[in-house]
C-alpha positions in Angstrom: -2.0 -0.4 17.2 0.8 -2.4 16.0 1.5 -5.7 16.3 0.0 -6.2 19.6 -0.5 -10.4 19.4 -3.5 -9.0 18.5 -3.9 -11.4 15.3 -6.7 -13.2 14.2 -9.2 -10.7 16.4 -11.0 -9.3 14.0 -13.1 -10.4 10.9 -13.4 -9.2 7.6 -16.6 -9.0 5.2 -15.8 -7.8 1.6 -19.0 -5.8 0.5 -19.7 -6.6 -3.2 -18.7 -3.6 -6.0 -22.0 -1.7 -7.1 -22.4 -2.3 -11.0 -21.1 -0.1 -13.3 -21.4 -1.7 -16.6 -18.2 -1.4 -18.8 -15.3 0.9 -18.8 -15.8 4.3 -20.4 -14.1 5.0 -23.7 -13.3 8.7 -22.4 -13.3 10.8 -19.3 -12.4 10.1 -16.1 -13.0 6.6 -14.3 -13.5 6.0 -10.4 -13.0 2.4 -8.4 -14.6 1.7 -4.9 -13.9 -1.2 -3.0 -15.0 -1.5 1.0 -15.2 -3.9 3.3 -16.8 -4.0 7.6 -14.0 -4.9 9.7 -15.6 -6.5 12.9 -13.3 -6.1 16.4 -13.6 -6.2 20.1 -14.0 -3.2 21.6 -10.7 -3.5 23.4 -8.9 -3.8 19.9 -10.8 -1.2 18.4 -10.3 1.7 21.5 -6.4 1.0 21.0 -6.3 1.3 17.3 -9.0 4.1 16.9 -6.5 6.9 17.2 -5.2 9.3 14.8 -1.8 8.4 14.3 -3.2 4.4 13.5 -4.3 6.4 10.3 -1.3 6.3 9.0 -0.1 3.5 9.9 -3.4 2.1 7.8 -2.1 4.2 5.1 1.6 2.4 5.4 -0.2 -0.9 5.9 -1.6 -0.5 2.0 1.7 0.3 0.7 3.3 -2.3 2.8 1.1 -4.9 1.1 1.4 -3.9 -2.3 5.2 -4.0 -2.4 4.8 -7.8 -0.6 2.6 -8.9 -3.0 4.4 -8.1 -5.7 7.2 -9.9 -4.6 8.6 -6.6 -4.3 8.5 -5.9 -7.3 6.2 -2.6 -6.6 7.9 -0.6 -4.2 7.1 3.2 -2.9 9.7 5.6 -2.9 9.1 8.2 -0.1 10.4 12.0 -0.5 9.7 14.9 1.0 6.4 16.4 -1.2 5.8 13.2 -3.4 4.7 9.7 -2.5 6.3 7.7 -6.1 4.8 3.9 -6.3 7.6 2.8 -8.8 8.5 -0.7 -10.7 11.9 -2.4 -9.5 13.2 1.7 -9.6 12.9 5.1 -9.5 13.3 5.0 -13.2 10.0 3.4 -13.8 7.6 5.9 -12.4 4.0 3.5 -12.2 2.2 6.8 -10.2 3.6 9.7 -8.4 1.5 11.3 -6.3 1.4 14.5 -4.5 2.4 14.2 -0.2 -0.4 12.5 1.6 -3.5 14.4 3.1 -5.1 13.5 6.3 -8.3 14.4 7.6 -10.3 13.6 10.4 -13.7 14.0 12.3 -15.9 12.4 14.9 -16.3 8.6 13.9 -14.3 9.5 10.6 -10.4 9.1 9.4 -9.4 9.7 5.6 -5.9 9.7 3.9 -5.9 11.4 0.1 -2.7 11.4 -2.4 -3.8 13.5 -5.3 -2.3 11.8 -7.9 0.2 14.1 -10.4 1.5 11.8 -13.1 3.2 8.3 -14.0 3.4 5.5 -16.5 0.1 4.4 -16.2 -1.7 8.0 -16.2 -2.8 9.4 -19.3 -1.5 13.3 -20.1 -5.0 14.5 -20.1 -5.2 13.2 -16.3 -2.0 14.7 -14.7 -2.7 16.4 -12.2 -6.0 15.1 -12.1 -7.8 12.3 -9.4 -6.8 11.1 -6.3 -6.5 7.7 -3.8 -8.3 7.8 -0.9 -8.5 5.2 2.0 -11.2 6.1 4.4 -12.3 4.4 7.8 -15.9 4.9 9.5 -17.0 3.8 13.0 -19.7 4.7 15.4 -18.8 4.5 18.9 -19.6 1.4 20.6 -23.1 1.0 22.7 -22.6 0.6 26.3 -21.9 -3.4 27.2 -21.2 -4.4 23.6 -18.5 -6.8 22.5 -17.8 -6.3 19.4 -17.8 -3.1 16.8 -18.2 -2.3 13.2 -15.5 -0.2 11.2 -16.4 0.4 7.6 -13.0 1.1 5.3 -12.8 2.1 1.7 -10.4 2.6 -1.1 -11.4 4.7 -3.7 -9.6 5.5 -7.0 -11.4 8.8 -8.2 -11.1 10.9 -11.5 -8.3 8.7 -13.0 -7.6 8.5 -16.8 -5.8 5.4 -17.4 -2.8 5.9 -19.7 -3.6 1.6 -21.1 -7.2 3.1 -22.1 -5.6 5.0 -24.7 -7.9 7.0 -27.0 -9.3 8.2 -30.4 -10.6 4.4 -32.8 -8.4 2.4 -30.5 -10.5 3.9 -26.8 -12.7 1.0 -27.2 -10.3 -2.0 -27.3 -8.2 0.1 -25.0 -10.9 0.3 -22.2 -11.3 -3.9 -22.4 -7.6 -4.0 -21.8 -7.3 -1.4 -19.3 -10.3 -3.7 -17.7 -8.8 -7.2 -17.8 -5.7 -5.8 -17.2 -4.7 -3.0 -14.5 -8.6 -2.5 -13.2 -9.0 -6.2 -12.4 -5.0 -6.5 -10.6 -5.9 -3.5 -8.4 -9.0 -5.0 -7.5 -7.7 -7.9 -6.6 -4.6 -6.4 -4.5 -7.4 -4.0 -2.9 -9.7 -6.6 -1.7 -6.1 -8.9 -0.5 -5.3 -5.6 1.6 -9.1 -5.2 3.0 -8.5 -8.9 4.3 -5.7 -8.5 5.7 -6.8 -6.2 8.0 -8.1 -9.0 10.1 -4.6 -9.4 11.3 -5.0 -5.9 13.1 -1.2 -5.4 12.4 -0.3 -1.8 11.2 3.4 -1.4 10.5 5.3 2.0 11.8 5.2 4.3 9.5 8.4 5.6 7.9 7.5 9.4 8.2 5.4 9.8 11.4 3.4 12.7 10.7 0.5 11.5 12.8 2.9 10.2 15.9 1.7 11.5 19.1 4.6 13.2 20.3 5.1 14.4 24.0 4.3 17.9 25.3 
């Protein structure tokens, strides 16, 4: 948890994308990326804990405004999560405050997503971003363990897809374009986890607190 010198402990395997086939020309569209982070058991007892969920869910953020230069930042307030470019004035998505969940062997973060530059009207208030971590807990004697953690973009209608005779071109763009940056920035963030470093995060609604 943190940045415990604990760098360079882990290993990361990027699964490959299942095959979709091209972009839809209407409706909504869904991206999955996930990797198996691999750990010692020591690093993984001090970072499986519910408040390291959101410090994963900083991490992402964290990266995307460093590699963008910081370019991309997020703007934090109190019911909105706003991932803007340069400033507040260019709204890329706003979404709705985060929502954590979490079970047995099971953590998941959700921002519904409400609007932006690069929604479409017909998907405001539609689809959501989800980061999800899985892990079983470790045999007896074992060294290492396997967490599995995905990032899912679900029920999103791209604003670059446009619609009506141009949809088709659109959905090419909207694919070479935004599709292929966000997969790219996804699978930098899945490897990155390697480092085992989560940053604070700037609201602390997980932080163990004392009684």
């Amino acid at each position: 948890m943190g940045r415990r010198g604990l760098s360079g402990a882990a290993r990361v395997t990027v699964l490959p994308a299942a095959e979709t086939g091209p972009v839809a020309t209407s409706g909504p569209l869904s991206s999955l990326q996930e990797a198996v982070l691999e750990l010692p058991v020591d690093a993984y007892r001090d970072l499986w804990k519910t408040e390291s969920l959101e410090r994963l869910a900083r991490a992402y953020w964290a990266y995307l405004t460093r590699v963008s230069l910081g370019l991309i930042k997020v703007v934090y307030e109190t019911d909105h999560r706003s991932v803007v470019l340069v400033s507040r004035r260019l709204p890329l998505l706003r979404f709705h405050r985060p929502e954590y969940s979490t079970e047995a062997g099971m953590g998941q973060v959700d921002w519904r997503i409400e609007r932006g530059l690069l929604v479409a009207k017909a998907g405001r208030g539609q689809g959501y971003l989800r980061i999800q971590v899985r892990s079983e807990e470790p045999a007896e004697g074992a060294e290492d363990v396997a967490v599995r953690i995905s990032t899912e973009v679900a029920n999103f209608y791209p604003f670059l897809r446009g619609g009506g005779p141009f949809a088709r071109v659109g959905a090419r763009f909207y694919n070479a374009t935004q599709l292929r940056i966000h997969v790219w920035v996804t699978h930098g963030f899945l490897r990155s986890l390697a480092r085992l470093e989560l940053p604070e995060s700037s609201v602390g609604a997980l932080t163990a607190r004392p009684e």
